[in-house]
N, C-alpha and C positions, 0 to 999 in steps of 0.2 A: 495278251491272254496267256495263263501260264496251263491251262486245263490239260496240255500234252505231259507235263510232268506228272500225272496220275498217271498211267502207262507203266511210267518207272515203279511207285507205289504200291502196283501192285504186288498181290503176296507170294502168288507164282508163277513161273516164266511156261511154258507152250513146252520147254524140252522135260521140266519137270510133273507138270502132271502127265506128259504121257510115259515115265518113268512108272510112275504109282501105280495109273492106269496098267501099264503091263504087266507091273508087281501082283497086282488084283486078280487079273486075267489068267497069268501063269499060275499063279498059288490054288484059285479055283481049281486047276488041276492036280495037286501036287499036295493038297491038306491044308490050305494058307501059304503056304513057303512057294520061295522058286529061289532055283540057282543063278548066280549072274550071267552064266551060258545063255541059259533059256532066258532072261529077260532082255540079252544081247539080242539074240535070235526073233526074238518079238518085234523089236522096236529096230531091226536088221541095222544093227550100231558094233562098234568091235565091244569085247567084256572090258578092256582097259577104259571105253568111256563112259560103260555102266558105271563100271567102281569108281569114277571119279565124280559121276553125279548121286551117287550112292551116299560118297560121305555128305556130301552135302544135304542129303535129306536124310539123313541119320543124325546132325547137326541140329537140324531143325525138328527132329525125335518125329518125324512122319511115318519111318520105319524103323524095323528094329530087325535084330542077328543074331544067330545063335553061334557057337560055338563049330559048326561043320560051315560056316559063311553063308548060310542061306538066310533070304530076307524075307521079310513080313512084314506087311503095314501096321502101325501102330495103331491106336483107336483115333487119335487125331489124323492120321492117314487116310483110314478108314473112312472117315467124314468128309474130309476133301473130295477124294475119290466121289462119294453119292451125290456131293455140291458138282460135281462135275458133271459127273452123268445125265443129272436131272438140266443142268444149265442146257448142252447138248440134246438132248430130246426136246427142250424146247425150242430153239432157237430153229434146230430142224424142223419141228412139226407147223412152226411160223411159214421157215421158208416152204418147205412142200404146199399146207394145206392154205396157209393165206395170201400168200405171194407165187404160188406156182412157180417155184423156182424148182427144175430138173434135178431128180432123188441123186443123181453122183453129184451134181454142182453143191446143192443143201448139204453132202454128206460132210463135203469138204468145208465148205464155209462155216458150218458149227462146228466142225473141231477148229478150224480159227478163233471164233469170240466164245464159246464155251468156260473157259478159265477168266478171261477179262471182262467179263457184265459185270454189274454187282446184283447183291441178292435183293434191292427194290426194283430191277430194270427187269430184272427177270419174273420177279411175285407179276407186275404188271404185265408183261408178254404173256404169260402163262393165261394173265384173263382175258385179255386179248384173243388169244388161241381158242380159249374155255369158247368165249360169247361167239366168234364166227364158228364153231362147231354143236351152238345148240340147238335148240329149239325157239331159243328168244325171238319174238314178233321181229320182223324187219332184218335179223341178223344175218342171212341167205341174201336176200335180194342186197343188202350193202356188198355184201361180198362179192355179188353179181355185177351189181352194178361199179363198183373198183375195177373190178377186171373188163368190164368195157370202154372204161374213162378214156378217152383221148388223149396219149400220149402228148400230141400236141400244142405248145401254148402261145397263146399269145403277147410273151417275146417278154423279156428279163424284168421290165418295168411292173407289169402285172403280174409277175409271178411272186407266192408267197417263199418258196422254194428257193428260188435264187437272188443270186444279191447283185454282182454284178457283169457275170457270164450264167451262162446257161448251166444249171450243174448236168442236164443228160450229154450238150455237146461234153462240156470237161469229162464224163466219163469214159467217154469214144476214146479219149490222151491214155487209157487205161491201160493199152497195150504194148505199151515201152517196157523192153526187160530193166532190173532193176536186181543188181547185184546186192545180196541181202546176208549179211554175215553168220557161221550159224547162232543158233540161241543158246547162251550160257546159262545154267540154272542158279 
């Protein structure tokens, strides 16, 4: 199964959209613009590694520069960034309001897959989220009733979930550090 090599595929890496994200953030203050200081200072990186991840998203025309070096999101930038954001408030408002997952753990965990859903995983979460927050007959009590379910099961054979370990023991293995290189954009 080669489905791991979509990972690589993707169109941007975790160090570059929180680049943009910053660009975004700091220019909100500053009229659209931010200097490579202040997007250093953001993303608490040295300026040498902004500007090296700068060209590269100047490459890919995400941002753009004026003649005094300050940067600005392009319009295609621009859209990445909203594709982001909206990814990230969903993927949070999942983990908070359907899975009760703790507001700093959800914070963290959606800025991990935020950038790598795609845009049908997400349309689909998104109704996901919609239906356990409406008014729909039954959509309350499913929710209710999910968060009473019994964790426990009756053992790998009968599980639809697992194949041939248990995946909740496999994730107890979760807590091995793992030395993890940083991420190149």
């Amino acid at each position: 199964m080669e489905t791991w090599k979509h990972f690589e595929a993707n169109g941007l890496t975790h160090s570059a959209a929180h680049h943009l994200l910053a660009i975004r953030e700091v220019g909100e203050r500053y009229g659209g613009w931010a200097r490579v200081t202040d997007i250093a200072r953001a993303l608490a990186v040295t300026r040498g590694s902004v500007s090296i991840n700068l060209r590269s998203l100047k490459n890919r025309r995400l941002i753009e520069t004026d003649e005094h070096r300050m940067v600005r999101l392009s319009p295609n930038g621009e859209k990445i960034v909203k594709v982001v954001l909206a990814k990230r408030s969903l993927v949070k408002s999942f983990l908070t309001d359907v899975l009760r997952v703790p507001e700093e753990q959800a914070e963290i965990d959606s800025c991990k897959i935020e950038h790598l859903i795609s845009r049908d995983t997400a349309e689909q979460l998104a109704h996901l989220v919609r239906f356990f927050g409406s008014d729909e007959p039954g959509a309350l009590e499913m929710l209710e009733r999910f968060h009473q379910y019994s964790l426990a099961c009756g053992g790998v054979s009968s599980c639809p979930v697992c194949t041939n370990r248990c995946a909740l023991e496999g994730l107890a293995d979760d807590s091995a550090p793992v030395d993890r290189p940083e991420a190149e954009i």
